[in-house]
BALOBA-1460 file (C-alpha; in Angstrom, 3 decimals):
// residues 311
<rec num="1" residu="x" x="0.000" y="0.000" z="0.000"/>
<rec num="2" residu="x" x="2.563" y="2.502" z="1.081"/>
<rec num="3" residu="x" x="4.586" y="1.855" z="-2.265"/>
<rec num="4" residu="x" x="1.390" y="2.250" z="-3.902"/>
<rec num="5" residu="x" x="0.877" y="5.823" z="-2.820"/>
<rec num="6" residu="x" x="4.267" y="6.588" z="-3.243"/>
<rec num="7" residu="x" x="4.041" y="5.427" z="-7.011"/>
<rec num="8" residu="x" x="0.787" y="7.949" z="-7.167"/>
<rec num="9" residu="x" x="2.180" y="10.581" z="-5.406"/>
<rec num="10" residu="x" x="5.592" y="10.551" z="-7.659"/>
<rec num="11" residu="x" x="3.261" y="10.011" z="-10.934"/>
<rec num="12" residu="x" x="0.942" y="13.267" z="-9.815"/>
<rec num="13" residu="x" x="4.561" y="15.378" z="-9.338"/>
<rec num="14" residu="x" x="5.194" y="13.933" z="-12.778"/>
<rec num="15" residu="x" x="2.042" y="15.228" z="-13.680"/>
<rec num="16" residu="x" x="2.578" y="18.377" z="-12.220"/>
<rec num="17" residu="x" x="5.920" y="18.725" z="-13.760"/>
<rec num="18" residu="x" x="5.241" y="17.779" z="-17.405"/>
<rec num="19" residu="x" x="2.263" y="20.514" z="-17.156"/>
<rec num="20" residu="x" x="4.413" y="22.921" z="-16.217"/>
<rec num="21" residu="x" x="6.784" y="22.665" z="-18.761"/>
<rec num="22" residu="x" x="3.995" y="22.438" z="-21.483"/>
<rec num="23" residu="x" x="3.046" y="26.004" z="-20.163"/>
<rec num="24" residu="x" x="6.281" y="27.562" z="-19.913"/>
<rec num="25" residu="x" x="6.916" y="26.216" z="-23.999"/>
<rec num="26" residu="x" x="3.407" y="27.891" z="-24.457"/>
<rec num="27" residu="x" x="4.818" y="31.187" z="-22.976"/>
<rec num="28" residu="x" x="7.605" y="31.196" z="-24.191"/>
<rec num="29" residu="x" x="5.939" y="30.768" z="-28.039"/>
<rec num="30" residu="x" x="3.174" y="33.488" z="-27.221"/>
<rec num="31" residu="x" x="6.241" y="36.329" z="-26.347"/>
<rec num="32" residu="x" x="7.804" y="35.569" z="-29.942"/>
<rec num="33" residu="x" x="4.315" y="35.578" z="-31.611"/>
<rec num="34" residu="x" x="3.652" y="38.696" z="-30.053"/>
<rec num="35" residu="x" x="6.760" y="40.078" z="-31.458"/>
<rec num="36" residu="x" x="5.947" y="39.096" z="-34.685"/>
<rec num="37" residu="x" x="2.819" y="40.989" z="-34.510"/>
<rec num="38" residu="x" x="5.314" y="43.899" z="-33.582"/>
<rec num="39" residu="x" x="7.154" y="43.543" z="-36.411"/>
<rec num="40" residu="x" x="4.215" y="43.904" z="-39.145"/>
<rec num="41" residu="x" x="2.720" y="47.517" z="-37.664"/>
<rec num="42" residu="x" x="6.713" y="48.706" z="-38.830"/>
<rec num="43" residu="x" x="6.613" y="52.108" z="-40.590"/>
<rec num="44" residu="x" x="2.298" y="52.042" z="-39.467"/>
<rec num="45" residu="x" x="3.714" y="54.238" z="-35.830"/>
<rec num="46" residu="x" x="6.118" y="55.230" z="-34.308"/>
<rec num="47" residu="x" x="7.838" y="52.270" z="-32.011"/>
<rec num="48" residu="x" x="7.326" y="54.546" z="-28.752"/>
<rec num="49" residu="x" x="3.880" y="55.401" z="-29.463"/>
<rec num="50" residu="x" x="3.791" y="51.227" z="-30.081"/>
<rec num="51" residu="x" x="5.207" y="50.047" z="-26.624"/>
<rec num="52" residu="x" x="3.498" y="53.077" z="-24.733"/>
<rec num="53" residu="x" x="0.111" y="52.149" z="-26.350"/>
<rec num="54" residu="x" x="0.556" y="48.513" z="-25.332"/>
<rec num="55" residu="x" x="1.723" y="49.111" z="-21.657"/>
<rec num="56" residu="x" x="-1.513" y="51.558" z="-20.969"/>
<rec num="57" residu="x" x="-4.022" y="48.534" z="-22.527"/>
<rec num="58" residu="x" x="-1.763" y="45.975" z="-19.971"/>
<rec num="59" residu="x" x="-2.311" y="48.843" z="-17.320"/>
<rec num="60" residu="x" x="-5.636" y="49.089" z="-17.766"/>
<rec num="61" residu="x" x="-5.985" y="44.826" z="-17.382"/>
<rec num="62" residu="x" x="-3.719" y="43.945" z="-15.033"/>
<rec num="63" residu="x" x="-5.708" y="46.928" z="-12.925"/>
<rec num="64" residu="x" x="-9.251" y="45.062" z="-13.529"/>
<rec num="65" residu="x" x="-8.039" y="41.306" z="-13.163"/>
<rec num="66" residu="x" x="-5.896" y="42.404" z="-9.868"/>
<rec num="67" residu="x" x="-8.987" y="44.056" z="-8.481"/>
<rec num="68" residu="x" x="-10.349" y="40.928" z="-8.411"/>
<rec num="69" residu="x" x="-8.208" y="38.458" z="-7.747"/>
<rec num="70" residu="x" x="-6.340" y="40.060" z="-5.136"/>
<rec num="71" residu="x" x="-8.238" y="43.225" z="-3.659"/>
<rec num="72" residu="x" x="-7.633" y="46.726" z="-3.560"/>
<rec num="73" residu="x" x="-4.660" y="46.385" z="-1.714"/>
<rec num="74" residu="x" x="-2.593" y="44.434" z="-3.873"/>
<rec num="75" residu="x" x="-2.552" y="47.986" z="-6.024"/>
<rec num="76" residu="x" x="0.033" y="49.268" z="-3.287"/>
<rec num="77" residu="x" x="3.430" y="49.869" z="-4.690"/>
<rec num="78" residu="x" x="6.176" y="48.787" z="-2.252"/>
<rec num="79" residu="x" x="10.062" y="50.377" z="-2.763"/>
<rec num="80" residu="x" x="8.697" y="53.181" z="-5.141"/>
<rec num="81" residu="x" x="12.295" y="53.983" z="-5.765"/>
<rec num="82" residu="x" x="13.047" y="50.474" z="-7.291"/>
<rec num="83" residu="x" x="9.651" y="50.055" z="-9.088"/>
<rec num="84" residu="x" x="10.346" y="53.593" z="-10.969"/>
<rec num="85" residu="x" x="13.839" y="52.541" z="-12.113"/>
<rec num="86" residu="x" x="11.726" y="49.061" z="-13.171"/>
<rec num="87" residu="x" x="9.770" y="51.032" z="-15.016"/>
<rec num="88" residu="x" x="12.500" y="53.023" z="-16.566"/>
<rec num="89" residu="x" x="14.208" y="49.739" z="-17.872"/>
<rec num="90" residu="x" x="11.924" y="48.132" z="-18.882"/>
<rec num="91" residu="x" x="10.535" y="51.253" z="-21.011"/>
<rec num="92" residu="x" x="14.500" y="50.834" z="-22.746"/>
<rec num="93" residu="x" x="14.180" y="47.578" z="-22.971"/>
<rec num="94" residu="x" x="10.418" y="47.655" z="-24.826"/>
<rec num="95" residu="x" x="11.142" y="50.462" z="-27.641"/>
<rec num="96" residu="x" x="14.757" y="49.392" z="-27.929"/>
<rec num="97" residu="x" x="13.342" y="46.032" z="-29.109"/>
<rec num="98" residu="x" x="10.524" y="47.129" z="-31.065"/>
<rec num="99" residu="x" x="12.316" y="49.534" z="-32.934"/>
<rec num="100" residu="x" x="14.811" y="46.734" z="-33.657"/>
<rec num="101" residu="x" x="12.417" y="43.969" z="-35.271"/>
<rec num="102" residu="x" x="11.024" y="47.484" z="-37.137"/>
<rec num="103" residu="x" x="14.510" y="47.450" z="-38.659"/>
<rec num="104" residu="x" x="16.108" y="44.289" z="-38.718"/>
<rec num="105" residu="x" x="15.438" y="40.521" z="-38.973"/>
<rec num="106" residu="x" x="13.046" y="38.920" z="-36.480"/>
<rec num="107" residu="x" x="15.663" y="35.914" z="-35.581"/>
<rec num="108" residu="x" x="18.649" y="38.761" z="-35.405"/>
<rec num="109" residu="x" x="16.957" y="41.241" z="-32.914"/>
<rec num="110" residu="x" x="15.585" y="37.946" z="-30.634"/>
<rec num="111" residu="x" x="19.204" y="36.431" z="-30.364"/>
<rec num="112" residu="x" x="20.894" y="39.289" z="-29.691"/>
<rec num="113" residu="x" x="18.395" y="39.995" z="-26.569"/>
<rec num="114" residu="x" x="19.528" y="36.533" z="-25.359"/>
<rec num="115" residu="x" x="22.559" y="37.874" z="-23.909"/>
<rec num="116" residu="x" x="20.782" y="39.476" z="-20.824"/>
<rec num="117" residu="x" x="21.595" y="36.450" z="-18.852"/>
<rec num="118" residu="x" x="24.915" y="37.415" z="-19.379"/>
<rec num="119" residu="x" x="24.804" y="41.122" z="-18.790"/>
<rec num="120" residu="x" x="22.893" y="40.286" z="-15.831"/>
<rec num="121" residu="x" x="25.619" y="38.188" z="-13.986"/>
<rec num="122" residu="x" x="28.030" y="41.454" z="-15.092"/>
<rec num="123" residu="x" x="25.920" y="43.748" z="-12.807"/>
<rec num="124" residu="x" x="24.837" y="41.335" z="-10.380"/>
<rec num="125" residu="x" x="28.875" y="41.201" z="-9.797"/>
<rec num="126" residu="x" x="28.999" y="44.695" z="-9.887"/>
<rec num="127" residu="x" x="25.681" y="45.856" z="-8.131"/>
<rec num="128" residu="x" x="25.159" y="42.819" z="-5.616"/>
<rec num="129" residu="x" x="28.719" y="41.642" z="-5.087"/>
<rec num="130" residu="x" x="28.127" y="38.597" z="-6.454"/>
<rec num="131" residu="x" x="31.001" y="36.152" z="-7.020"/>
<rec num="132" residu="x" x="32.017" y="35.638" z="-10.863"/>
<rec num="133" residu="x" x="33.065" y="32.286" z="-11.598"/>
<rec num="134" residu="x" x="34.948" y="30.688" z="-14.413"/>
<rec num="135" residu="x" x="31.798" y="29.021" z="-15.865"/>
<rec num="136" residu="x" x="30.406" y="33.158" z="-15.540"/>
<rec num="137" residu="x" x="33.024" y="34.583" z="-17.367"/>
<rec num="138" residu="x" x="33.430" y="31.659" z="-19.922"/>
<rec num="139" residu="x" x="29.777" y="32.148" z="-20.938"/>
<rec num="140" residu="x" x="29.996" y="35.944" z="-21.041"/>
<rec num="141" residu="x" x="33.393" y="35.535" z="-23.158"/>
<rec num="142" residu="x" x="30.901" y="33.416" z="-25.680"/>
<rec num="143" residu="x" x="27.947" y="35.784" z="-25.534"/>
<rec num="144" residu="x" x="30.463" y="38.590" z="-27.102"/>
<rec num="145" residu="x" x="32.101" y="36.652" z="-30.045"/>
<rec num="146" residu="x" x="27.995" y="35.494" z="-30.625"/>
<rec num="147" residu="x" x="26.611" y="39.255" z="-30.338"/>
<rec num="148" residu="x" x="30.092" y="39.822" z="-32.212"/>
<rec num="149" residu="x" x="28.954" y="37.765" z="-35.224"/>
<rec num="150" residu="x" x="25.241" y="38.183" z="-35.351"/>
<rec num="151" residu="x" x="25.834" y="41.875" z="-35.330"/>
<rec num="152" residu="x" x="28.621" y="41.639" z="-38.185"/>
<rec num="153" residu="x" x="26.093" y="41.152" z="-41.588"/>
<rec num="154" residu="x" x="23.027" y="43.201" z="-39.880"/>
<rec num="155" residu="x" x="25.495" y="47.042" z="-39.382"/>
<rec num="156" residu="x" x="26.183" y="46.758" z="-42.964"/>
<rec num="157" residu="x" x="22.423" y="46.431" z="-43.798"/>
<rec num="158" residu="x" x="20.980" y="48.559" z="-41.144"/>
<rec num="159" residu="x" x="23.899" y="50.964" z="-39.504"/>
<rec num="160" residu="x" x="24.157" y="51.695" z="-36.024"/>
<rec num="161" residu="x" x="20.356" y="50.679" z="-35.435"/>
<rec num="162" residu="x" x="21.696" y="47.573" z="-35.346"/>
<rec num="163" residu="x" x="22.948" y="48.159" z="-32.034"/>
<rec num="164" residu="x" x="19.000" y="48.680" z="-30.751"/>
<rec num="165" residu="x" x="19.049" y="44.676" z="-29.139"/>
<rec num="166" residu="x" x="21.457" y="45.226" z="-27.078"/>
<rec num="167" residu="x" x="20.135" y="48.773" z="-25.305"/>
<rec num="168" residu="x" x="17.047" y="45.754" z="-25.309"/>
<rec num="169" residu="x" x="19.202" y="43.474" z="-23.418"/>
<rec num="170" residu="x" x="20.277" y="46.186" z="-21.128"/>
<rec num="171" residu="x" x="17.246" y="47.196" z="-19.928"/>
<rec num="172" residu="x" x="16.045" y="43.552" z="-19.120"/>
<rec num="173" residu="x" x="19.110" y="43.250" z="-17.273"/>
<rec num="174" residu="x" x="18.174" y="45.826" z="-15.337"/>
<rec num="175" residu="x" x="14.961" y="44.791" z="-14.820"/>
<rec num="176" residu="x" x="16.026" y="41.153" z="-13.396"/>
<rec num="177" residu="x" x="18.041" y="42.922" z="-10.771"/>
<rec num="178" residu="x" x="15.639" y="45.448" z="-9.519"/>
<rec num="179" residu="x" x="13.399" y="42.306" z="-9.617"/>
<rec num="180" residu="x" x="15.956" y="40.524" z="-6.637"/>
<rec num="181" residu="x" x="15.499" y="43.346" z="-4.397"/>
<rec num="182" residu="x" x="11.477" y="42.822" z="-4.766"/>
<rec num="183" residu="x" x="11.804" y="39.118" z="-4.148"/>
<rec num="184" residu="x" x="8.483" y="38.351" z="-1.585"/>
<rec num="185" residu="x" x="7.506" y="42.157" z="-2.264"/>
<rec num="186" residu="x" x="4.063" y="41.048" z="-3.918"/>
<rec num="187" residu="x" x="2.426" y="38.599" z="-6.659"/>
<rec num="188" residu="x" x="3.895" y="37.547" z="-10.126"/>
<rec num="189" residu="x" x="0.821" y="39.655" z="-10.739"/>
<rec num="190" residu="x" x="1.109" y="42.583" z="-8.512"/>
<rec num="191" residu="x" x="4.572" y="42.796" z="-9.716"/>
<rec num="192" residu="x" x="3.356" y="43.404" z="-13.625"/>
<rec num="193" residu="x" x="1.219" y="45.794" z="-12.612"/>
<rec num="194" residu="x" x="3.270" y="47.546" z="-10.695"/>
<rec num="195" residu="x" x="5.815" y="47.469" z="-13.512"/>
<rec num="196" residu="x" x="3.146" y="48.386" z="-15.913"/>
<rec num="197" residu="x" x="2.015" y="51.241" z="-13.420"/>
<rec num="198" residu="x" x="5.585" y="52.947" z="-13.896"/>
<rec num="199" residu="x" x="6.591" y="52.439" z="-17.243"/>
<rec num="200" residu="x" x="3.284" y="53.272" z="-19.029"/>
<rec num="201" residu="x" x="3.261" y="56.943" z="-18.061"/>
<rec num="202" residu="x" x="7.239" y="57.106" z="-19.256"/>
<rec num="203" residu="x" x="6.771" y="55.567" z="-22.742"/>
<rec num="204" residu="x" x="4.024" y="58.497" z="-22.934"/>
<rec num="205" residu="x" x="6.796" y="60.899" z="-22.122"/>
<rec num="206" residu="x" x="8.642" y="58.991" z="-24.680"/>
<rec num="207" residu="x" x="6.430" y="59.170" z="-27.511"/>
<rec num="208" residu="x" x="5.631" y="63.016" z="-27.025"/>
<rec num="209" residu="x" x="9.686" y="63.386" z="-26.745"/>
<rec num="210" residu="x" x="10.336" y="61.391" z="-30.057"/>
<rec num="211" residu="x" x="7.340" y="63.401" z="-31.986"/>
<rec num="212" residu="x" x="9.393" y="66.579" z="-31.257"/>
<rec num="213" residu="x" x="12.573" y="65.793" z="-31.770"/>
<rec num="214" residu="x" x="12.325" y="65.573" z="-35.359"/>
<rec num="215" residu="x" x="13.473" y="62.317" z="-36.107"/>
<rec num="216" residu="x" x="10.895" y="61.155" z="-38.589"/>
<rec num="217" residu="x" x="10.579" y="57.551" z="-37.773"/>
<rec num="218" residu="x" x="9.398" y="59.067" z="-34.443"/>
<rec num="219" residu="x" x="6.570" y="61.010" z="-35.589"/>
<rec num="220" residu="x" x="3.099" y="60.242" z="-34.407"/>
<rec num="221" residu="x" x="-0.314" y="60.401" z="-35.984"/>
<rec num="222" residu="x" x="-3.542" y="59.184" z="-34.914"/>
<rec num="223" residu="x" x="-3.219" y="55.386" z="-35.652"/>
<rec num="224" residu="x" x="-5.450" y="52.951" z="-37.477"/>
<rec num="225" residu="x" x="-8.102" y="50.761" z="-36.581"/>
<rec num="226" residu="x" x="-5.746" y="47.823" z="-37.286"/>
<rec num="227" residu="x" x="-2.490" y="48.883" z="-35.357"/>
<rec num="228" residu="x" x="-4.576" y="50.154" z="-32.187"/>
<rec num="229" residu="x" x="-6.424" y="45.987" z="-32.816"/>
<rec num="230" residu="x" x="-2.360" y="44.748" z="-33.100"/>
<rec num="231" residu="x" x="-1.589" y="46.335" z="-29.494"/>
<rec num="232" residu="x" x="-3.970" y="45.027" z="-27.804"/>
<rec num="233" residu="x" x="-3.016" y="41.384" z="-29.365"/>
<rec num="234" residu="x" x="0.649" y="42.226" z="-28.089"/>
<rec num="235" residu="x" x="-1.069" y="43.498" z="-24.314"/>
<rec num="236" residu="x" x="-3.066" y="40.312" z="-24.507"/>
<rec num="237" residu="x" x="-0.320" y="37.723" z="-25.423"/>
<rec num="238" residu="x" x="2.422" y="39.240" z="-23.734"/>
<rec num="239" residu="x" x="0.516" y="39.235" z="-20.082"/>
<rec num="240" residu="x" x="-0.651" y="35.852" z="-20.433"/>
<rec num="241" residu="x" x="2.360" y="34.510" z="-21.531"/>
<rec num="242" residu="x" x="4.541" y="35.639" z="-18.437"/>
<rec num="243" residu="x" x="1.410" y="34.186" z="-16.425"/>
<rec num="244" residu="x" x="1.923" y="30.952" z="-18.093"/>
<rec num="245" residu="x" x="5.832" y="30.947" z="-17.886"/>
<rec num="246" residu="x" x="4.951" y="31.400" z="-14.024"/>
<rec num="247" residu="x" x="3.008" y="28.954" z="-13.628"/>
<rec num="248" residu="x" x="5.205" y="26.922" z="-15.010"/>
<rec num="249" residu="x" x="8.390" y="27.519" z="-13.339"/>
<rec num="250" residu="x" x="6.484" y="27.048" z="-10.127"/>
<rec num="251" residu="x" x="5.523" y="23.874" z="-11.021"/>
<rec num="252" residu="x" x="8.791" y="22.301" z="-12.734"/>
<rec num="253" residu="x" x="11.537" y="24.798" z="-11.211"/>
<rec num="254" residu="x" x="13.360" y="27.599" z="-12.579"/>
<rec num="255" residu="x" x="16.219" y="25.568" z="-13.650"/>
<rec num="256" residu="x" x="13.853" y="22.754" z="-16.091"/>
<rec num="257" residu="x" x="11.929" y="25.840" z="-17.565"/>
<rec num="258" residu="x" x="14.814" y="28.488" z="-18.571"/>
<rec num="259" residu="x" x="16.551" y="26.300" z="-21.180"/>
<rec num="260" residu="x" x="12.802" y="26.372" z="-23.164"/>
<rec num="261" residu="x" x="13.238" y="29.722" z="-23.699"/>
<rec num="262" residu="x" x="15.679" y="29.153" z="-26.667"/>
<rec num="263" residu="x" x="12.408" y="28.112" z="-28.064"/>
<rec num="264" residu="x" x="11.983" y="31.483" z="-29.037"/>
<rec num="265" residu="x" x="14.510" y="31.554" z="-31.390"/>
<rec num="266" residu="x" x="13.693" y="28.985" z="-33.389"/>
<rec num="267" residu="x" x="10.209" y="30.211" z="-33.655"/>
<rec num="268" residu="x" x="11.570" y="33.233" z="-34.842"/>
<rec num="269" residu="x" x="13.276" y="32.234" z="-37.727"/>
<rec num="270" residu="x" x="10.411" y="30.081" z="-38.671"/>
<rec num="271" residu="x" x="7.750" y="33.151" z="-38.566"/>
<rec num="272" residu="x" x="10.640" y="35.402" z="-39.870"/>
<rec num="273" residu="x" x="11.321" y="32.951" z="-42.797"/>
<rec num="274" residu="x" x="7.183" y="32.059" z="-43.717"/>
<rec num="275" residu="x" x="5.856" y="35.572" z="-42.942"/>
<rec num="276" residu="x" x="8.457" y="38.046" z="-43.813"/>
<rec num="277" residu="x" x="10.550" y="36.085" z="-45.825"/>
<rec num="278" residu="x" x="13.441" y="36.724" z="-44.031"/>
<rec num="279" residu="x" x="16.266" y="33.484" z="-44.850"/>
<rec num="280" residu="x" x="18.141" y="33.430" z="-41.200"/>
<rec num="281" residu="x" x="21.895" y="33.599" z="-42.840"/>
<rec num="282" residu="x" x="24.958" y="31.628" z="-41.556"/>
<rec num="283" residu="x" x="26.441" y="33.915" z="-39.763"/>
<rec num="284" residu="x" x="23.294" y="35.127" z="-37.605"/>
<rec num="285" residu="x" x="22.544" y="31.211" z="-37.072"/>
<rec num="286" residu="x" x="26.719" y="30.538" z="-36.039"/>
<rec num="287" residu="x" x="26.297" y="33.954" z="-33.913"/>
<rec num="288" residu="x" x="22.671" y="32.723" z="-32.380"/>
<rec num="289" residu="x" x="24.391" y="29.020" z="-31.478"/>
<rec num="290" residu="x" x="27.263" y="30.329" z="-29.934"/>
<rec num="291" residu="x" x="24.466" y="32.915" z="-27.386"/>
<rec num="292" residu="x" x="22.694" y="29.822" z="-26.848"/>
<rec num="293" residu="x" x="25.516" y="28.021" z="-25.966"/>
<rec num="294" residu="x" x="26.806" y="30.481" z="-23.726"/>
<rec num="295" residu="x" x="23.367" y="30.921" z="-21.869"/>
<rec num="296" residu="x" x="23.326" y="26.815" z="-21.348"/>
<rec num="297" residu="x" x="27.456" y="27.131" z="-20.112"/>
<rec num="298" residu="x" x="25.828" y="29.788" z="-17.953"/>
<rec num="299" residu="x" x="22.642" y="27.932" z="-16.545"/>
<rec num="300" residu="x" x="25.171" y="25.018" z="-15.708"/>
<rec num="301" residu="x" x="26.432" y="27.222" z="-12.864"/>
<rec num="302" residu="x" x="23.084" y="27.466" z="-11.327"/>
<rec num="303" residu="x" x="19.782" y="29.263" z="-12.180"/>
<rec num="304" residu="x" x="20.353" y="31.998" z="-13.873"/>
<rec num="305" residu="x" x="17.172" y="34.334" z="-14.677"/>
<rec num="306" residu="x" x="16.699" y="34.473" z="-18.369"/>
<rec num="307" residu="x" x="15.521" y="37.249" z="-20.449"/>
<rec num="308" residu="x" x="11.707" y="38.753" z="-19.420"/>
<rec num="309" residu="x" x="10.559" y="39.990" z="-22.487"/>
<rec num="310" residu="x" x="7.768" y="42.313" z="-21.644"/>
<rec num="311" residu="x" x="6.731" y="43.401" z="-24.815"/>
């Protein structure tokens, strides 16, 4: 009997863990559709008017599901200082990457932000004192010569835009530390809105800022029926997909669930290569291997948060 209910109890973790993973893939596949969705409103608006647009919609829903899920008090903001510099990251992060897939391949602009994991063990050494090891500096050593080569054929197509991914992977960075000092501070939940709560009102500021400052791929007009329809896809997909990829983390553990996010990359080239008709060439696919080798040399040291791609 008691090896009976062992043998359940072990199949229902099973269970549990399987599920888990099946909703962190499913995450993980709704962030890169909703960057694909990104990519087709290029030259329709401006990329800040884009990301601010989106972040007010998730504002407005995270504000209406929280209400009920959690109360009224859940809407508190703990360490304002830390949730405004959140916001201000992420806010990098978001029209650094949109105005990269506006510019450049789909598969490029995802690999490139793959190197957060990296940049974040840089300024957790930095910020938190954390030790750097010589599996650390091995995989950041790798993420370079990947960034080096992916970035190599896409300057001499697009310039110095080219360069957009990683102020991208920056501001993630950024965000996963300002995330370890709110560690227990609230919900997965409260935590996006919070986030949301802070960055939506700067991505305004943003979008007024780049319709004055001449720059003509900034410029902002009312938008159409269809691009205002496209943000609220991205809102849509984008919250429920870091819902799912919580879910299941807490099911199957950080450590199972962050090697699925290289998912995203392959599902990028296959949307860039059937929608936009964008052929991944060998050097971004050598460059993309090497980051995704680096973030698995990296992940072997422990877990290691990967990129959050709020977009």
């Amino acid at each position: 009997m008691k090896f009976d209910q062992k043998t359940r109890e072990f199949n229902v973790l099973k269970g549990s863990e399987r599920s888990g993973l099946g909703l962190a893939l499913l995450g993980f596949m709704l962030l890169t559709c909703g960057d694909a969705v990104v990519k087709t409103m290029a030259g329709q608006w401006a990329p800040t008017a884009v990301a601010a647009l989106r972040y007010t919609i998730g504002l407005v829903g995270l504000i209406g599901v929280l209400m009920v899920r959690e109360g009224p008090k859940a809407l508190r903001m703990p360490h304002p200082k830390v949730q405004l510099l959140r916001g201000l990251a992420i806010s990098i992060a978001t029209i650094g990457f949109f105005a990269a897939v506006f510019v450049m391949p789909l598969t490029a602009a995802t690999a490139i932000t793959f190197t957060s994991p990296m940049v974040t063990a840089i300024l957790a050494a930095v910020v938190l004192r954390e030790p750097v090891g010589r599996g650390t500096l091995l995989a950041i050593g790798l993420a370079f010569v990947g960034v080096l080569i992916v970035l190599r054929p896409n300057v001499a197509a697009v310039g110095i835009a080219a360069l957009l991914p990683l102020a991208s992977a920056l501001g993630f960075s950024v965000l996963l530390i300002c995330n370890r000092f709110l560690a227990g501070a609230g919900s997965a939940l409260a935590m996006q809105f919070t986030l949301a709560l802070c960055a939506a009102p700067m991505l305004v500021v943003a979008t007024i800022a780049g319709h004055f400052s001449g720059i003509v791929s900034l410029q902002v007009g009312i938008p159409s029926v269809a691009v205002v329809l496209k943000c609220i896809i991205v809102a849509f997909t984008a919250t429920t997909a870091h819902l799912l990829i919580f879910i299941g983390t807490s099911r199957a553990g950080a450590g199972r669930v962050a090697p699925m996010a290289y998912v995203q990359l392959l599902l990028a080239a296959t949307i860039g290569l059937l929608y936009f008709g964008h052929w991944p060439d060998m050097m971004t696919m050598l460059g993309a291997g090497v980051i995704v080798v680096a973030g698995l040399v990296l992940l072997r040291g422990g877990p290691v948060a990967q990129p959050e791609k709020t977009v």
